[in-house]
N, C-alpha and C positions, 0 to 999 in steps of 0.2 A: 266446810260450808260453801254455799255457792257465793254469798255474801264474797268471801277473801277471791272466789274465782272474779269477780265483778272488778273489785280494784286493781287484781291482778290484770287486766284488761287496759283500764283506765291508766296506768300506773307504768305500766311496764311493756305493755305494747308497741314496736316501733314503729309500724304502718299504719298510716290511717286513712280508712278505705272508705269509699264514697258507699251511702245506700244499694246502690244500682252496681255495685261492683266488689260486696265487700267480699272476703276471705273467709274460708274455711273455719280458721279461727273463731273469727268473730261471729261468727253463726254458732259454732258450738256452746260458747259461754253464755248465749241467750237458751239455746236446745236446752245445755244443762238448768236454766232455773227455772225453763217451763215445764219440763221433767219434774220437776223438785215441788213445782207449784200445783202439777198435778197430783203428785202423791199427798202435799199438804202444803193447802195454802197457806195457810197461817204464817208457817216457820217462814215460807218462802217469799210471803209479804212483809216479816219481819224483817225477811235479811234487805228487801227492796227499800223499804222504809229505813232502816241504818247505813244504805248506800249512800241514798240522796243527803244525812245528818251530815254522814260522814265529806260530803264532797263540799261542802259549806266550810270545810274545815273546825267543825264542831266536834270534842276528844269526845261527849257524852254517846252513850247507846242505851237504846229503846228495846225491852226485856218485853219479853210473854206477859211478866208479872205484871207490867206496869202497863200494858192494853188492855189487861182483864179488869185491873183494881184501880184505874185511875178514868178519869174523863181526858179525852183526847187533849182539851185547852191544858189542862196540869200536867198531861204528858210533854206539850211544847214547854213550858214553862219551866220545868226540870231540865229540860236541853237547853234552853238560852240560860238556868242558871250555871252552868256547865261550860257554857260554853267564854271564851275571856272576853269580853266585853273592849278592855282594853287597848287588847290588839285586834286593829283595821285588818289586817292583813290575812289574807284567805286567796284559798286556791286561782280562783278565777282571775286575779286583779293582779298576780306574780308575771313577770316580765323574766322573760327566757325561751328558747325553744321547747326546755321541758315543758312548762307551763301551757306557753301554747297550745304542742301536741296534748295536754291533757284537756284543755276545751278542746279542742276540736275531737277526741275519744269518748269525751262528755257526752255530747248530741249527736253523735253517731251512736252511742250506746242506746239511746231513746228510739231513734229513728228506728233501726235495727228491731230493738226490742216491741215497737207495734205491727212492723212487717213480720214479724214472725209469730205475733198474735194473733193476725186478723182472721186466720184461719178459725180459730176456736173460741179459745179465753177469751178474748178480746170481749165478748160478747155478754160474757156471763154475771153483770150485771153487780161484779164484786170487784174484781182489777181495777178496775177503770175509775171505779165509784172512791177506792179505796186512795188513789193515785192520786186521781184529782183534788181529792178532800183534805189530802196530805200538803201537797205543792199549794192550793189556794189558803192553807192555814199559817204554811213557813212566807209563802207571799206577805203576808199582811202582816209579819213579824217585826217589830221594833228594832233588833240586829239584821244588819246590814248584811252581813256573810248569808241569812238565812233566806232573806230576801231577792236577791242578788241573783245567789244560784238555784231557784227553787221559782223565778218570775223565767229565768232562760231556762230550765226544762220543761215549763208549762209551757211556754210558746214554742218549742220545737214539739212538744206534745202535739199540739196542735196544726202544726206544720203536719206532722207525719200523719194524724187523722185526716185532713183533708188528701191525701196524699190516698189516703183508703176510702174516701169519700167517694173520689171523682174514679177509681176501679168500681167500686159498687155500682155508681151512677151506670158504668159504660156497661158492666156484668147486666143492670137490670134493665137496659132499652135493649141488651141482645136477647135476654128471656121474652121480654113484651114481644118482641118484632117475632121471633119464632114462635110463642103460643100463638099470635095471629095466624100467622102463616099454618100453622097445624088447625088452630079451629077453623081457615076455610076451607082446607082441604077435607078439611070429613064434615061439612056444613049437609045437615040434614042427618045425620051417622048418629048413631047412639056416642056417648060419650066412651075414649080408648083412654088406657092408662099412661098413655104418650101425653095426652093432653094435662092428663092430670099432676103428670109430674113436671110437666112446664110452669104451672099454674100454682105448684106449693113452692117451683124452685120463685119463682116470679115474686112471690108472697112474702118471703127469705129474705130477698133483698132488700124487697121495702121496708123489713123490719128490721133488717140489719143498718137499712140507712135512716132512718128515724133513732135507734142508739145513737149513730155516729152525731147526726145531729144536734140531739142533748148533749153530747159531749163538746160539741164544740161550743155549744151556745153557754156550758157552765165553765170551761175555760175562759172562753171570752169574755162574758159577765162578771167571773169569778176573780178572774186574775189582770187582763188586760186593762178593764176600765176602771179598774185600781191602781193599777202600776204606771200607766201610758204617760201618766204626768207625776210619778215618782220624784219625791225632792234627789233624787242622785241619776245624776244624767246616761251614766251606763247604765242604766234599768231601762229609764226613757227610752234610748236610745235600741236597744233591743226588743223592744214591745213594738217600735217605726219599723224598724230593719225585717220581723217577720212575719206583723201585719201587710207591708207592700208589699211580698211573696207569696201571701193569699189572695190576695186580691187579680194578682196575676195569673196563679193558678187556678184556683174555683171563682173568676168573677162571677159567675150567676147567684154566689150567696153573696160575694163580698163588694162586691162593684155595684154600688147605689150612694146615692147621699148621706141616708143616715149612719154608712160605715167610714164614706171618703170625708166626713166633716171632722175626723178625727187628726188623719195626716194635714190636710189644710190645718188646721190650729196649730199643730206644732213645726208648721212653716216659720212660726212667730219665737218658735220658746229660743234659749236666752245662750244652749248649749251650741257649739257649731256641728260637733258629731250628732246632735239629734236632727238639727236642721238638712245636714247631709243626708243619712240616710232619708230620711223626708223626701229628699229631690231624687235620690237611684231609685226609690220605688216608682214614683211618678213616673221615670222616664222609663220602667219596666214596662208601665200600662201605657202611655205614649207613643211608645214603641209599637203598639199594635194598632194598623187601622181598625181592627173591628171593633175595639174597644174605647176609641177616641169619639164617635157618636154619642155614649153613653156617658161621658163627661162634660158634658154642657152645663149643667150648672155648676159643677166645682169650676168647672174654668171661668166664670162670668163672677165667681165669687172671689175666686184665689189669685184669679190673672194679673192684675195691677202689683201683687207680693210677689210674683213669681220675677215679674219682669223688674222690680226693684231689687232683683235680689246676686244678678251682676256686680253689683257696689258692695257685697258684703265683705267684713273685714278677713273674713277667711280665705285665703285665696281659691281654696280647694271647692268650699259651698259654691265660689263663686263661678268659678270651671265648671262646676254640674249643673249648675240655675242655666247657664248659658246653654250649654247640652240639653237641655230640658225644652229651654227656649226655642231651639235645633227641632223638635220633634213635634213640639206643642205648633209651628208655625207651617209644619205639612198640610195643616186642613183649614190652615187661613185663619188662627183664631184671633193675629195679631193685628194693631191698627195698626197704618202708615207710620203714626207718630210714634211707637211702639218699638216700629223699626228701626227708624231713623236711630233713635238714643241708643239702642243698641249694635247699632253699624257703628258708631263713636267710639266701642270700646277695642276695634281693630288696634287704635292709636295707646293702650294702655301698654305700662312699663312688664306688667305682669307676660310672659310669654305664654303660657299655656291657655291663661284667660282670651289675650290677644285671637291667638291661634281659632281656640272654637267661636269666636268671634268674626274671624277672616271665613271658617268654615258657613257660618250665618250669610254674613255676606255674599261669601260667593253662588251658596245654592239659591238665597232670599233674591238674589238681584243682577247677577254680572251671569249666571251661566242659568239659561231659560231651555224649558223642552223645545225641541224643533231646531235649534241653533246649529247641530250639524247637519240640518238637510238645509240651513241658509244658503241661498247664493249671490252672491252680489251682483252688480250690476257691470255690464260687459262681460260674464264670463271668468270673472278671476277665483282665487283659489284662497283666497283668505278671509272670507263671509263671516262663519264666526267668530274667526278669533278678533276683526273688523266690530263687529258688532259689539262682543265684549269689552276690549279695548277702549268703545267710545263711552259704554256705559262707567267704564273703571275712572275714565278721565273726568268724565262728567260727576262722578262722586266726588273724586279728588277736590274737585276746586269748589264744589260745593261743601263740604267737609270745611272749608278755610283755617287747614293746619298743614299748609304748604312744607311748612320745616320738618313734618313728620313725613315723608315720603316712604323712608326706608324702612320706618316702621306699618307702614300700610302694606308694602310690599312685602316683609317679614310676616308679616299675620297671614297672606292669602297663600304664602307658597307652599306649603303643604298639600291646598287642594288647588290650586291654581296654577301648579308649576307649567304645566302642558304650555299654555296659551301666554304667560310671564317670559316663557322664553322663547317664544315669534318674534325673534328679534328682524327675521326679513321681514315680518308683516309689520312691524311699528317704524322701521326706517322705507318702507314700500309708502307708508299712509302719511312719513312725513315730504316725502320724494313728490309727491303729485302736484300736480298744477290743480289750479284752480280751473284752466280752462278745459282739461281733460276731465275734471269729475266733479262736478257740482256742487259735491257734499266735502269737500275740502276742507281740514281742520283749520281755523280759526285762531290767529297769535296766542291768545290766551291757551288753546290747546297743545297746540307746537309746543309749547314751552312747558305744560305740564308731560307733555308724551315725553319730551326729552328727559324731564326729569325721574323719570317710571323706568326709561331706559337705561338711564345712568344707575340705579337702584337694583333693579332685576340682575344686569351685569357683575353689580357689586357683589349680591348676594349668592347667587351662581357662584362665581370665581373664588371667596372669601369661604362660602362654604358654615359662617356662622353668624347669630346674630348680632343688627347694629347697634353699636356702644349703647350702654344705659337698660338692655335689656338681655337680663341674663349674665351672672357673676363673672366670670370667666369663658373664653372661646371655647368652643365645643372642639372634641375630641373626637376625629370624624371615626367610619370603620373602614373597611378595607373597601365595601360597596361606594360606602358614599364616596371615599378617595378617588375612587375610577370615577364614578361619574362629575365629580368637580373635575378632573382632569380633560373629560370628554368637553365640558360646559366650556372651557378654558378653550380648547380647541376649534369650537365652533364658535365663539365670541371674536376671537382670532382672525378664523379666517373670512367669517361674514364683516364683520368691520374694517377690514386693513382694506377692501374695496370701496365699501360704502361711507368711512366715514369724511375722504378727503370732499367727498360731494357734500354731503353734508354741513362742512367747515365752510364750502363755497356759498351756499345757501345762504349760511344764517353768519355770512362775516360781519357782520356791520352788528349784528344784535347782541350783547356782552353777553349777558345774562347764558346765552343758549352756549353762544362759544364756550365758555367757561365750565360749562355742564360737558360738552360733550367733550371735551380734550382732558376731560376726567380718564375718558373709558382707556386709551392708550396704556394707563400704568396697570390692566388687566390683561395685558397681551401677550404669548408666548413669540416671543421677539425672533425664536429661531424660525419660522413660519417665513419671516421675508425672503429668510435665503434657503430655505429649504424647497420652500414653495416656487422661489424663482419669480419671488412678488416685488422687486424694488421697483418695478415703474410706479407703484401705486405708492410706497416708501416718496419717491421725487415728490409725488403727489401730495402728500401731506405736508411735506418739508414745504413745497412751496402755498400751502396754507398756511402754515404756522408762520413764514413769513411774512406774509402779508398782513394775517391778523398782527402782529404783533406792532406794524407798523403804522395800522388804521387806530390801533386804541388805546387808552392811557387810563383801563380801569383798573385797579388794583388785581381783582381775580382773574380776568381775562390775561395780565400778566405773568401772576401767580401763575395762572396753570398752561402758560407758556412755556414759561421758563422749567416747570417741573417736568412737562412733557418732552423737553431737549432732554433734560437731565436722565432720562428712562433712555430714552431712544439712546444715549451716549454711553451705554455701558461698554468699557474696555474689552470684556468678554467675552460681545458676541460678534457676528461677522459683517452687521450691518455699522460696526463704531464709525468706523474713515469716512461712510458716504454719509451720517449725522455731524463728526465731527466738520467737516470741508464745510457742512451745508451752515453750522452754528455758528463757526470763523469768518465765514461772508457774515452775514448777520449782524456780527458784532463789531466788522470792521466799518461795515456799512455806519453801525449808529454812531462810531468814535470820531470820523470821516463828519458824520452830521455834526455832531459836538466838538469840533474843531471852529468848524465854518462860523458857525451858531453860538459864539460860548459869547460873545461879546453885548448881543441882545440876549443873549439866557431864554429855550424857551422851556417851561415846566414840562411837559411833557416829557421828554427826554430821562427826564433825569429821573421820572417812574421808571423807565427799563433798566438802567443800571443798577438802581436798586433791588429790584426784582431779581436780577440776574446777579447781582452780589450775597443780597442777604437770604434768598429764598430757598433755594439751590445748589449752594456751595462751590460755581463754575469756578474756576481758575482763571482769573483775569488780569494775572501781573502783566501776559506781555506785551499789555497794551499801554503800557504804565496809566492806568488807571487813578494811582495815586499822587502822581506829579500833576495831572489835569484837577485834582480837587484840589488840589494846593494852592495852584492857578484860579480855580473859583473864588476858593478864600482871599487870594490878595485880591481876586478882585472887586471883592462884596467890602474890604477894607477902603480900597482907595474908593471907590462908588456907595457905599450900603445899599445897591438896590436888588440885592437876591430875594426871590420873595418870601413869606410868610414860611410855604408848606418844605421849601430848599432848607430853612432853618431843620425842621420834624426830621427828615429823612438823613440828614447830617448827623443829628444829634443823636438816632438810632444808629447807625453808625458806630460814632464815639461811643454809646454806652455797648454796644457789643464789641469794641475792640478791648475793652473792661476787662468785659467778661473773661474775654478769652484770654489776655496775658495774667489776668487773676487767676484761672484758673492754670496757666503752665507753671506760673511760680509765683510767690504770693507775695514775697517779702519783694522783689524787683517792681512787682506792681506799687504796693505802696511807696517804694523810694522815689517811681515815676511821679506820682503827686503829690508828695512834699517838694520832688526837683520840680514839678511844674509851678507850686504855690510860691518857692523860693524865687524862681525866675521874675515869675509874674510880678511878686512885692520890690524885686532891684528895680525891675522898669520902669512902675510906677514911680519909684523914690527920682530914678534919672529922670523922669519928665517934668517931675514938681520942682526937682534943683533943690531939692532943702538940705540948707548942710547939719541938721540935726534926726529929722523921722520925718516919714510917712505923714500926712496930712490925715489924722482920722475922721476929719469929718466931709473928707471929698467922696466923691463915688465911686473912685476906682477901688478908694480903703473896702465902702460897703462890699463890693461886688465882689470883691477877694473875700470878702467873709461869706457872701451869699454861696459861691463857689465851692468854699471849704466845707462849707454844711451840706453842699450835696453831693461832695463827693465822701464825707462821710455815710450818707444814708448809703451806698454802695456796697457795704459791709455787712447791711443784710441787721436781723435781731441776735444772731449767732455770736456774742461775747468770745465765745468758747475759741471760733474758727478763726475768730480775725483777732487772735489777740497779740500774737508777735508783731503782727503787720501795724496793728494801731500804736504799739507800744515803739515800735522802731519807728515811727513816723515826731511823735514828740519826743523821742533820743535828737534825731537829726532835726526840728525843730529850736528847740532847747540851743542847741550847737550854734545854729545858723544866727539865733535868736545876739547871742553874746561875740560874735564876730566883729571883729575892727573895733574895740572899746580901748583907744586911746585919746589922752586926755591933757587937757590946757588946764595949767594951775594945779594939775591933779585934781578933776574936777570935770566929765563928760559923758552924759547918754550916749551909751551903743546905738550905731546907725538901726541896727535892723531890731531894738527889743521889740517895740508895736508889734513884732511879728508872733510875740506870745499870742494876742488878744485873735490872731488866725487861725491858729494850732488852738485855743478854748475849742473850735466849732468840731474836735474830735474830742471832748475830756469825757461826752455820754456814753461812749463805747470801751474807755479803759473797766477793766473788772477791778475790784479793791485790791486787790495786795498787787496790781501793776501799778495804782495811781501811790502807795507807798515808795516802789521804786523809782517811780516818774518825780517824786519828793526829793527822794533823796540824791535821785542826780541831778536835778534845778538847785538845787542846796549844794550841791559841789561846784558847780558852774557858777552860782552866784557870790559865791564868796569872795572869789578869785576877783570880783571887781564892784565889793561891797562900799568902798572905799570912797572909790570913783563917780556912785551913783548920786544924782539929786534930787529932788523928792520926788520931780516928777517921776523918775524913774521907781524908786517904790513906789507909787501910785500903781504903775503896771504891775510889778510882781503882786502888790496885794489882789488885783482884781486877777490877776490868774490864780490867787489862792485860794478865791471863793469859790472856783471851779472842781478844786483837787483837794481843800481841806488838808494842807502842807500843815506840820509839827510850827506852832507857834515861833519853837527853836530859833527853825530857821531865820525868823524875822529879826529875832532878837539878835544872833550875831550880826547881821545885818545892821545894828543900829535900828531897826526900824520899829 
């Protein structure tokens, strides 16, 4: 049967060949059923009619018997009873390449099968009627399988008719245009049989295009504006996706309002795969000026949903609304405000959205016709990218999302790399005087241009996008690898000249400094000596000096100190003439802080912290640490260090923490119990008391305030610090019961108060430490239970409501 040749096709085929290019094969397997269906239609529409059950993944089949002796509706009816109900699952909706390849051999079979119709059958006024009447019946089917796959071959149906439409069409304006041309050349002649057979072929056509047209108009009626808002979104969604593919093909039937009012509404529907396709058709017909005239009222209807539709939750819908956006604003249909809102999504986290975003931007605004024949004035050579430049800055700060820079310049580069990487034309535009060119950039610009420059560089050199957008760094290829390496090159050598001038320019202004001594840690450093470029090397060194000496901002610091830190690499050949130049520097400022230490002035002491904590220099051998010890005594015998010397002290101390916690962990906690131990003898020697600690003075408080925050140091992590917590009240405990001898048999240990210290660590013991922390305060206490008075239990009890110690204990105690 040709029936099994059909599946065998669908089924077992491994190529699957476009209309316009198919195989040998796949022509045979149609030849054979139009063969088949010439000798007898019947069997041959039976077997066509069992194809289509069959591909719904329906077991039932449709008999002779039952076309003769049933009405068609009971013939469906016996197939949906047949067919399982309760399995969803059918051919079209399976996920796999087999699956696939079988839709995509599905609608090439159709396709196929009208192209090799149109010659004959096609016509005869049975196929077609039978087909159609078939597919618009499983359409309207309550199973989903029947509906499904029988709404997608009606609409490629229909595809491939218009497909023989628009040959008819061109077939019959070349009959018209040649019967003209024949009847004037024998104008006055009797009538010749040339004419005449122009005239019946001319005839032919028209009749053959009047068929095609009922066909498509009972497809469309039939099936389309039945299904187009189907409750199952793959239906919808294929009725969108091969409706916009007519309209692009035959507009002259399909491109009017009362067909485009269709895609417009389900602009709206609830699916994001329908709302997509919705937006690729559109930008099918968008895509062409001649057919963008002809959309004036759908744009005046639809425009305000289209441009709202950027924000949708789909990222994908929202990338093509944007693209859409892209096409729709070639003919101007967009307002000013229109644009605006949509220049703002440059700034979104989404990149690809970003991206066609920056693509908007850059054609809607920063790059205009005419801007390569721009010339500027005197003669120079960078007119447009000049012009675009000021238009990019002038966004920037009107935009006022200054902190997104690197996101504005991550959206444009794709279509704006050309003129993003003019980096002689943006340090040429920031070099000018005012008195050489009239149109001189403006502080507020300088400062945005600098910051476009610092971003462009980054991106260039970096090669991927900035943090927050995009999961992980891109994985460049071998192309992009060269040309980041090229970008690196020429960033390179254009700035190790330009930017020591630069530096001189804007030294006084933090903000620009700070920005621009960013770019150095972009630089391929072997360039100084390869290039034979260290005068310009001297050149920045002695900018970096000076700025460092002029200013006391934190980042202007910061990206002093980091910019030594680059330039000082071991490795390369410029180390010795950074290192010499960074040892002046530093001896210069130790030199000042000698002189100086007596008045203290604040300033100062931003740069050594900078250069301590920022950067990791090595500055023992300037004994750096003997000179703070020297502060501290002398904020002791004076107190008048100020306010912010305390902040940078104390960052300090808690990173010296850090880092002996982090070499060894147990040595670290024995440092703060040795320090808490010290700290409680001094206080006891300055009170003079020959029994404890004064608890209610301030030094007792301060020692507790102290002990609790260098508990919090230990993090929420039980887990990590538990030897360290638990060895800190072993060695409390210890210290706690030291020198407990006694008049009368009868004396408080000097140091017990020092329990109610060691409490402000009891929240970090995990439970079965604070059982052994029991039991060895229970061994320790015994040994001089004897001796205690009450005050002294008074303290053991109040250390027990900390640790919930075994009543036990108290009892041998006597207490």
């Amino acid at each position: 049967m040709v029936f099994v040749c059909l599946l065998f096709f669908l089924f077992l085929n491994g190529t699957v060949t476009s209309v316009l290019a198919r195989s040998q094969e796949d022509d045979s397997v149609v030849n054979d059923w139009i063969e088949a269906y010439k000798q007898d239609r019947n069997v041959a529409l039976l077997d066509l009619i069992n194809f289509f059950i069959q591909c719904s993944g329906c077991q039932g089949m449709v008999t002779a018997e039952m076309i003769q002796s049933l009405h068609k509706k009971d013939v469906m009816r016996k197939m949906t009873e047949t067919f399982d109900e309760d399995n969803e699952d059918y051919p079209l909706i399976r996920t796999g390449p087999y699956w696939k390849k079988f839709k995509a051999n599905f609608c090439e079979f159709i396709a196929v099968l009208v192209q090799q119709c149109q010659c004959n059958i096609l016509y005869d006024s049975y196929l077609m009627n039978a087909i159609i009447s078939l597919l618009t019946d499983l359409a309207d089917s309550m199973v989903r399988a029947f509906r499904h796959t029988s709404t997608l071959a009606a609409m490629k149906l229909l595809t491939a008719i218009v497909s023989v439409h628009l040959n008819l069409d061109v077939n019959k304006h070349n009959a018209q245009r040649l019967y003209e041309v024949e009847k004037k050349r024998i104008s006055g002649k009797r009538t010749n049989y040339r004419l005449d057979q122009l005239d019946r072929k001319r005839k032919e056509y028209e009749h053959k295009l009047l068929e095609i047209q009922n066909m498509m108009n009972a497809i469309f009626k039939g099936t389309f504006l039945n299904r187009y808002c189907d409750v199952i979104p793959e239906i919808r969604a294929t009725c969108i996706e091969e409706f916009g593919s007519w309209i692009k093909t035959y507009p002259d039937a399909f491109l009017n309002d009362n067909y485009l009012k269709y895609i417009g509404w389900m602009l709206y529907d609830k699916q994001a795969e329908v709302r997509l396709k919705c937006l690729l058709g559109l930008q099918g017909i968008y895509s062409r000026r001649e057919l963008v005239s002809r959309m004036d009222l759908f744009t005046s209807r639809f425009k305000d949903r289209i441009v709202s539709m950027p924000l949708d939750k789909d990222h994908e819908v929202a990338v093509q609304a944007m693209k859409l956006l892209m096409l729709m604003n070639c003919e101007d249909v967009l307002s000013t405000e229109d644009c605006e809102t949509l220049y703002q999504f440059v700034y979104t986290t989404h990149r690809p959205l970003a991206v066609a975003a920056g693509e908007f931007l850059y054609k809607r605004l920063l790059s205009r016709e005419g801007d390569e024949e721009v010339q500027p004035k005197g003669g120079g050579k960078f007119g447009a990218s000049t012009d675009q430049l000021k238009r990019l800055i002038h966004f920037f700060l009107e935009s006022e999302l200054h902190k997104h820079v690197a996101y504005l310049i991550d959206s444009l580069w794709d279509w704006a790399g050309k003129f993003l990487k003019d980096w002689e034309c943006m340090t040429t535009l920031l070099l000018k005087n005012a008195e050489e060119d009239g149109e001189a950039l403006s502080d507020a610009h300088e400062s945005a241009l600098i910051e476009i420059i610092l971003a462009t560089v980054r991106e260039a050199a970096e090669g991927h996008p900035p943090v927050g957008r995009g999961a992980a760094k891109k994985i460049l290829s071998v192309k992009e690898k060269k040309i980041q390496l090229e970008d690196c090159t020429k960033i390179t050598e254009h700035f190790i000249t330009v930017l020591p001038q630069l530096l001189a320019k804007y030294s006084t202004d933090a903000q620009k400094v700070a920005n621009l001594l960013q770019i150095p840690q972009y630089y391929d450093l072997d360039v100084y000596s390869t290039g034979r470029l260290e005068k310009h090397l001297d050149a920045l060194l002695r900018e970096l000096k000076d700025i460092v000496a002029k200013h006391s901002d934190m980042s202007v610091l910061e990206a002093s100190s980091r910019t030594y830190y680059i330039l000082c690499s071991e490795e390369i050949a410029i180390y010795s003439q950074v290192d010499r130049a960074r040892t002046q520097l530093i001896d210069e400022l130790m030199g000042q802080l000698n002189q100086l230490l007596d008045a203290f002035i604040s300033c100062l002491v931003y740069h050594y912290c900078f250069f301590f904590n920022c950067s990791a220099h090595d500055l023992t051998k300037w004994n750096l640490y003997e000179k703070t010890l020297r502060l501290l005594v002398f904020e002791i015998e004076h107190g008048s260090l100020p306010v912010l010397t305390y902040n940078y002290f104390g960052d300090i101390i808690k990173e010296t923490l850090s880092k002996t916690r982090h070499n060894n962990k147990i040595q670290s906690a024995k440092t703060l119990i040795l320090c808490l131990q010290q700290l409680f003898q001094t206080c006891a020697e300055r009170q003079d008391s020959s029994s404890s600690v004064d608890l209610s003075s301030a030094s007792f408080t301060n020692m507790k305030e102290l002990a609790r925050r260098f508990s919090l140091t230990f993090g929420w992590d039980q887990v990590k610090s538990r030897e360290s917590v638990a060895m800190i009240h072993k060695e409390g405990i210890e210290f706690a019961f030291q020198g407990a001898t006694g008049v009368d048999g009868r004396c408080l240990p000097p140091n017990l108060s020092f329990l109610l210290i060691i409490i402000e660590f009891s929240n970090k013991l995990l439970k079965p430490d604070k059982r052994l922390v029991a039991a060895y305060f229970g061994s320790g206490s015994l040994q001089f239970s004897l001796l205690f008075t009450d005050n002294c239990k008074n303290f053991c009890k109040i250390y027990n409501r900390y640790f919930h110690f075994p009543e036990s204990i108290f009892e041998d105690m006597g207490m």
